[in-house]
C-alpha positions in Angstrom: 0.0 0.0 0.0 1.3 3.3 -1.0 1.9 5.9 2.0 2.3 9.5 1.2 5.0 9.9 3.5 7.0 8.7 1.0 7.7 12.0 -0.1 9.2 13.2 3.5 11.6 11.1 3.6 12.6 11.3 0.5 13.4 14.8 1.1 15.0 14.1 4.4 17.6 12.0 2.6 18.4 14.2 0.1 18.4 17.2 2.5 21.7 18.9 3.1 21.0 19.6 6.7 20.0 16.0 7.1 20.0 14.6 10.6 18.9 11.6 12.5 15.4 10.9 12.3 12.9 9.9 14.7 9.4 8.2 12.9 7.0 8.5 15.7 3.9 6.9 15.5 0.7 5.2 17.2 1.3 1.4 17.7 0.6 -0.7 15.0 0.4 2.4 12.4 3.2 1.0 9.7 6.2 2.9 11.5 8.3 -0.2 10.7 7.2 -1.2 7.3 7.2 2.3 6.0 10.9 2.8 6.9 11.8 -1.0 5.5 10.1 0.0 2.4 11.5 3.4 2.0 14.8 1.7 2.4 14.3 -1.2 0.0 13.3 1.7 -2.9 16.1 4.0 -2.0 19.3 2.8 -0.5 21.5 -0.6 -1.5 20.4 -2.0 1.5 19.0 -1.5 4.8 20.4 -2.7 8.3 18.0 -3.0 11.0 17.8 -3.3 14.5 15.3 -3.9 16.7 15.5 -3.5 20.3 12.8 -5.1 21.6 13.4 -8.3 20.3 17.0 -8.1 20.6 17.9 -7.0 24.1 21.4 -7.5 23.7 22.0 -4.3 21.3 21.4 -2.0 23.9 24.8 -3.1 25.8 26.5 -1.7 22.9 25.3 2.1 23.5 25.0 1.5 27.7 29.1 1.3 27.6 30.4 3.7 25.0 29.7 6.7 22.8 32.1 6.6 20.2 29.2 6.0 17.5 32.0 3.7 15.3 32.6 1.7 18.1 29.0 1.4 18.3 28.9 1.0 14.4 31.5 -2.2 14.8 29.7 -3.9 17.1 25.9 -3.8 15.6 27.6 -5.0 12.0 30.0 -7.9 14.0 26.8 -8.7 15.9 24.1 -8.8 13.2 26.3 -9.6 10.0 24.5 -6.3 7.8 27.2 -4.6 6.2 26.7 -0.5 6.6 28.3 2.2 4.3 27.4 6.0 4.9 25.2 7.4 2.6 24.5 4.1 1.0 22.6 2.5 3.6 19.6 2.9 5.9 20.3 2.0 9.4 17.2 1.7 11.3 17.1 1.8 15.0 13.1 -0.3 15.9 11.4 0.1 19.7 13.6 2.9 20.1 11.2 4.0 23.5 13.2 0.8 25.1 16.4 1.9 25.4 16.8 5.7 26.3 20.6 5.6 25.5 19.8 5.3 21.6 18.2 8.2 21.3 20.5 9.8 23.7 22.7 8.4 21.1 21.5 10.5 17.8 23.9 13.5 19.3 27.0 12.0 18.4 25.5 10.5 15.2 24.8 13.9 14.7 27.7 16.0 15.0 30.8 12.6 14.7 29.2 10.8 11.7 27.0 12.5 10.0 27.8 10.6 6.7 25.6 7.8 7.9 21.5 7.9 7.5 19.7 6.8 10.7 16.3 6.7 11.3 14.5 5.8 14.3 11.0 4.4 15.0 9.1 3.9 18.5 5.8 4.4 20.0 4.1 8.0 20.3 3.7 7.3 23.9 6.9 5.4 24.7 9.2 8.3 23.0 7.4 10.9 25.0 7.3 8.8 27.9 11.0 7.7 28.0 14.1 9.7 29.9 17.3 9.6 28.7 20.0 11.1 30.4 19.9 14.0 27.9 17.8 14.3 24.9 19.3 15.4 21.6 17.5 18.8 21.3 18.2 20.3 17.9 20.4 17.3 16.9 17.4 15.1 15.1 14.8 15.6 12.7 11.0 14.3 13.5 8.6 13.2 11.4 5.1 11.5 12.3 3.2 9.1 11.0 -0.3 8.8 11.0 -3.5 6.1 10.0 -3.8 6.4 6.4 -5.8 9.1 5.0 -8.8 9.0 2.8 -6.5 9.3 -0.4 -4.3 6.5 0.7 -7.1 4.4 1.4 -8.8 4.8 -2.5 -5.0 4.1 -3.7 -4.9 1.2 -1.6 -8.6 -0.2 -3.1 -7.5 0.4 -6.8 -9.6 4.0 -6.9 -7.1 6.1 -8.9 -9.5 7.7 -10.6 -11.6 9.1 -7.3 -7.9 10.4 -6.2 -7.7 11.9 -9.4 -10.8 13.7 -9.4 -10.7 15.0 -5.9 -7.2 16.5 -6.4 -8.2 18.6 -9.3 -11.0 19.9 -7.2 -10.1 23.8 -6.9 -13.6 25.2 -5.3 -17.0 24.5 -3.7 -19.0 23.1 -6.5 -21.6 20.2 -7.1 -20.6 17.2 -7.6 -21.9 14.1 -10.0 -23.7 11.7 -8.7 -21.1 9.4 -10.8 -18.3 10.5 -7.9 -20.6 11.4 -5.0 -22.7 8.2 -4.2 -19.1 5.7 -4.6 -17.4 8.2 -2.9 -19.8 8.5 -0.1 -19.5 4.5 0.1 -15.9 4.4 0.1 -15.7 7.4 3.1 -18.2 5.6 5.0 -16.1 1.9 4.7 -12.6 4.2 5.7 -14.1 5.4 9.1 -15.0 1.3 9.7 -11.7 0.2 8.8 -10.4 3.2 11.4 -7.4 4.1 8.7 -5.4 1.1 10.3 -3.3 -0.5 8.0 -3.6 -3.6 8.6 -7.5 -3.7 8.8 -7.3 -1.5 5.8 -5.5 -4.4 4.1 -8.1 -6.7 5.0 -10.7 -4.9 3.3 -9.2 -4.0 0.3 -7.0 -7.2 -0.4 -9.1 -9.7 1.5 -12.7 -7.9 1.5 -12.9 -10.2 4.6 -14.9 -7.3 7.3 -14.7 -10.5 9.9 -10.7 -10.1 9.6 -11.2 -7.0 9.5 -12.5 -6.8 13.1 -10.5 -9.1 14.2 -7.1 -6.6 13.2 -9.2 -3.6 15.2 -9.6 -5.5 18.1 -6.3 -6.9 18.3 -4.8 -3.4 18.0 -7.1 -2.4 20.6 -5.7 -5.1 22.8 -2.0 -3.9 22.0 -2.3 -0.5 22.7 -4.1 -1.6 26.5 -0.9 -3.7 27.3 1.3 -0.7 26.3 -0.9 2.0 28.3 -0.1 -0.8 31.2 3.6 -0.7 30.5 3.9 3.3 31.6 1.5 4.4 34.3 1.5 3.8 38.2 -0.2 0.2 37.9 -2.9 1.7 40.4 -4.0 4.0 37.5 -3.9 1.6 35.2 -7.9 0.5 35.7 -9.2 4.0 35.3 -7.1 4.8 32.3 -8.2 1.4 30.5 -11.7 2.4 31.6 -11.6 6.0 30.2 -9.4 5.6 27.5 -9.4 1.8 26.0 -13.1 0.9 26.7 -14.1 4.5 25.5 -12.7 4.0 22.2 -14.2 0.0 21.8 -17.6 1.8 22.8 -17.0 5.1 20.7 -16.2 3.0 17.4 -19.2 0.5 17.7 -21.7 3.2 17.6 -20.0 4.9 14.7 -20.4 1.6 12.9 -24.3 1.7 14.0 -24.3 5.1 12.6 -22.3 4.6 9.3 -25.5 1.8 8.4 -27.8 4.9 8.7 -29.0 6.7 5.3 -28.3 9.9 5.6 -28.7 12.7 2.9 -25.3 14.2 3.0 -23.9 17.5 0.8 -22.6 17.4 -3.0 -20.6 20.0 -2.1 -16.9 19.3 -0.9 -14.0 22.5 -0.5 -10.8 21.8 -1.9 -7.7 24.8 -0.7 
């Protein structure tokens, strides 16, 4: 599925005041594949590293910041070759270990001939506390749930994109763009934007698996809230927060079965 975001990273590449990046994100919003992918279409080759699933990386910035020491020991330890400006070095569950992103100083300002880019959690970044964060020494960019556009891209509607991007003022619109378009907005806000579930609608047209991928992102995002809070809060935030949202996004599917007559009109800037 195509992701607009695309672009801003393109442009962070080729930037001249390029600098580490950190992809922040919601949990299960495509932070990883987005950065795989971009590096797949744009470098040789891509060395990643995650942190969550490989604990043992983070001895390697808890002992040293010389970042080609570090360098040394995440090629010896993975077997990914990495050559600046050739490759994409992407740092995963970057919210785990604090010293990494303490880390994108000396990246920074010692070896800037090497692209990294960083993905974690919206809630785990802000939640984290390293010993000193790298103000003005990384770039941030943030993904979201896929918009409307990405979502007709990702069901084969090129020509709805089309005609909404060349949309330049409030005007009427044909019944020949309105009534699939109102269909199409109406599955989007179902499938929440979520990638995955998006995938299962437009790839699978499977709405059981489609629920299934909400749910279990609603599950994920309830074990991460647990991971931060004084446990004692935990109940009330899952109550406000979690359940909220389950009850919030029922109804709207309720409401999204209702006929309702909605405008013609759409405004483009």
């Amino acid at each position: 599925m195509e992701r607009l975001i695309l672009n801003d990273l393109l442009k962070w590449k080729n930037s001249r005041h390029r600098k580490p990046l950190i992809l922040k994100g919601v949990r299960q919003v495509g932070k990883t594949w987005i950065l795989k992918e971009f590096g797949k279409h744009y470098y040789e080759n891509v060395a990643y590293f995650n942190f969550d699933e490989n604990e043992e990386y983070r001895q390697f910035f808890e002992t040293t910041k010389d970042v080609n020491r570090i360098l040394q020991n995440l090629t010896m330890a993975s077997g990914q070759r990495i050559f600046p400006e050739k490759t994409l070095i992407v740092f995963d569950e970057v919210q785990d270990c604090p010293k990494v992103i303490n880390s994108m100083k000396y990246f920074c300002e010692n070896a800037p001939q090497y692209h990294i880019a960083c993905a974690g959690s919206l809630l785990g970044i802000a939640l984290s506390k390293p010993s000193s964060f790298p103000v003005g020494k990384v770039n941030f960019l943030q993904i979201d749930p896929m918009t409307f556009t990405e979502f007709l891209m990702a069901n084969g509607d090129e020509s709805l994109v089309s005609y909404l991007n060349n949309l330049t003022a409030l005007e009427p619109m044909p019944d020949a763009f309105f009534n699939p378009l109102t269909e199409k907005l109406k599955m989007y806000y179902v499938t929440g934007g979520m990638p995955e579930s998006v995938l299962m609608w437009t790839q699978e047209r499977d709405p059981v698996a489609m629920q299934e991928a909400l749910s279990g992102i609603l599950d994920a995002y309830e074990r991460d809230f647990a991971k931060h809070p004084d446990m004692k809060k935990f109940p009330k935030i899952s109550l406000w927060y979690i359940r909220s949202i389950a009850a919030q996004r029922l109804d709207c599917r309720s409401r999204l079965t209702t006929t309702y007559p909605p405008s013609k009109y759409i405004w483009r800037t």
